[in-house]
C-alpha positions as CSV (number, residue, x, y, z in Angstrom):
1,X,-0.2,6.9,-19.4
2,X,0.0,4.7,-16.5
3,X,-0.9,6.5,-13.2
4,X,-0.7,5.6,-9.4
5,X,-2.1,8.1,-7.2
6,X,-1.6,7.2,-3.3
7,X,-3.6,9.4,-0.4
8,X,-4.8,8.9,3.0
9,X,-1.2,9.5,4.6
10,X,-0.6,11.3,7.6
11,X,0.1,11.8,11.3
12,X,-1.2,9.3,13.7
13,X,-0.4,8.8,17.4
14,X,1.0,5.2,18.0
15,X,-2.1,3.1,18.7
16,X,-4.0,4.6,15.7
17,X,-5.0,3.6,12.5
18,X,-4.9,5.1,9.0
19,X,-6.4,3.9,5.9
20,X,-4.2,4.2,2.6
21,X,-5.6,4.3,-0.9
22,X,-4.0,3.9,-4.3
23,X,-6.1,5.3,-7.5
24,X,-5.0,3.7,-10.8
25,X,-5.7,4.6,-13.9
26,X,-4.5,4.1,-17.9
27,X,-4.3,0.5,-17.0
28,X,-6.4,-2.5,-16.7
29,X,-6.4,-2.8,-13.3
30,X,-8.0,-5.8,-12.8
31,X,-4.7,-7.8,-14.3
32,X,-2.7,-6.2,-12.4
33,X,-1.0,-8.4,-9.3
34,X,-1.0,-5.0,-6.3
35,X,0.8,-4.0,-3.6
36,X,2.1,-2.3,-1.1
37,X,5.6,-1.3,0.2
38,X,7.2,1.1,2.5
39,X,10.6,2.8,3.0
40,X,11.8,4.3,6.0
41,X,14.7,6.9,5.7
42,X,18.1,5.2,5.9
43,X,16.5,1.6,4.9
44,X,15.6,-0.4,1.8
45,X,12.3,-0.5,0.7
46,X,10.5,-3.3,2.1
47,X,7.1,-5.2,0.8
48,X,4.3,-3.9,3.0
49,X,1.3,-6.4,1.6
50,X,0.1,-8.0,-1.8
51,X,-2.9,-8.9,-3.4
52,X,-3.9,-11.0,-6.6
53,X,-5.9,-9.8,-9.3
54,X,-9.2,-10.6,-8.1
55,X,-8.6,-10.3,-4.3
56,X,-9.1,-13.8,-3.5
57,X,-5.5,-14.5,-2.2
58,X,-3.1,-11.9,0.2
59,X,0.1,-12.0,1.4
60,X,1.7,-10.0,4.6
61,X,5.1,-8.7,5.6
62,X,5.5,-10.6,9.0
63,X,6.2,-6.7,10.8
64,X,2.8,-5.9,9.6
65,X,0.9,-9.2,9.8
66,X,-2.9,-9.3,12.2
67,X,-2.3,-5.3,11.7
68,X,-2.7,-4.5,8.1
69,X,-5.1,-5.4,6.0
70,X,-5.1,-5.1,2.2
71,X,-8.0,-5.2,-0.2
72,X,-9.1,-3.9,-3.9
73,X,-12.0,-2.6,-5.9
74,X,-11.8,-3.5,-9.4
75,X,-14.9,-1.4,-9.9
76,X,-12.8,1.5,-8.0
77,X,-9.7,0.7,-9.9
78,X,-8.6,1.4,-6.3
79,X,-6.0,-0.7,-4.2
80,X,-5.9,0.2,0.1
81,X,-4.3,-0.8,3.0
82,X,-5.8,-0.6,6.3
83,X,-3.4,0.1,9.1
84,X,-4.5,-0.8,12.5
85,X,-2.3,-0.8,15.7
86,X,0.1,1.5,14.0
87,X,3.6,1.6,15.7
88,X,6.3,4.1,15.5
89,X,8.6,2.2,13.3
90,X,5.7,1.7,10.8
91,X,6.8,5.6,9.9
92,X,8.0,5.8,6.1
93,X,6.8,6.4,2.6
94,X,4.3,3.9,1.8
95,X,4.3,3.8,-1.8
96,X,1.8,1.2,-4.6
97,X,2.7,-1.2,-6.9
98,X,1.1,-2.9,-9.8
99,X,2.4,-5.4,-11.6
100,X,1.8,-7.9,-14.6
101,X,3.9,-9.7,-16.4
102,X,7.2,-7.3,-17.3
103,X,5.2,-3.9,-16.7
104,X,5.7,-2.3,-13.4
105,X,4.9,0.7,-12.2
106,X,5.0,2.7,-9.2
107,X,2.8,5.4,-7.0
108,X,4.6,9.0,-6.1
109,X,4.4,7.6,-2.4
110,X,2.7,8.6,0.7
111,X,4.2,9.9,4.0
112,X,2.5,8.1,7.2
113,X,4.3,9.2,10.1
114,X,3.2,8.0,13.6
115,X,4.7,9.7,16.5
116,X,2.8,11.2,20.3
């Protein structure tokens, strides 16, 4: 079965950076359009960052643009996020998502929390 396995979450004073992973597996991840998203408690979940199946094209939540940076191994079968800069309301679940045609499936979720 499909599988989305997210780690690298955590507690990070504002300022900091974290990098997020997602592991994949049962799926062929190269087809797979990825991304990321994030929910804070109280709000909708919101698109974090995308990427296309071979890397070559990205696409940015403007809260998160010049701070995140997204990027894939499809050696890995591994999608990550780096977070730079982090800010206090960057705290939620960050959770993965692939997707490809009408399949779509999602990771258990991450906490990142970033607090002094």
């Amino acid at each position: 079965q499909v599988q989305l396995v997210e780690s690298g979450g955590g507690l990070v004073q504002p300022g900091g950076s974290l990098r997020l992973s997602c592991a994949a597996s049962g799926l062929t991840f190269s087809s797979y359009y990825m991304s990321w998203y994030r929910q804070a408690p109280g709000k909708e979940r919101e698109l974090v960052a995308g990427i296309t199946y071979l890397g070559q094209s990205t696409h940015y939540g403007d809260s998160v643009k010049g701070r995140f940076t997204i990027a894939r191994d499809n050696i890995k079968n591994t999608v990550y996020l780096e977070m730079n800069s982090l800010k206090p309301e960057d705290t939620a679940v960050y959770y993965c998502k692939a997707h490809w045609g009408s399949a779509t499936y999602w990771g258990q979720g991450t906490q990142v929390t970033v607090s002094s």
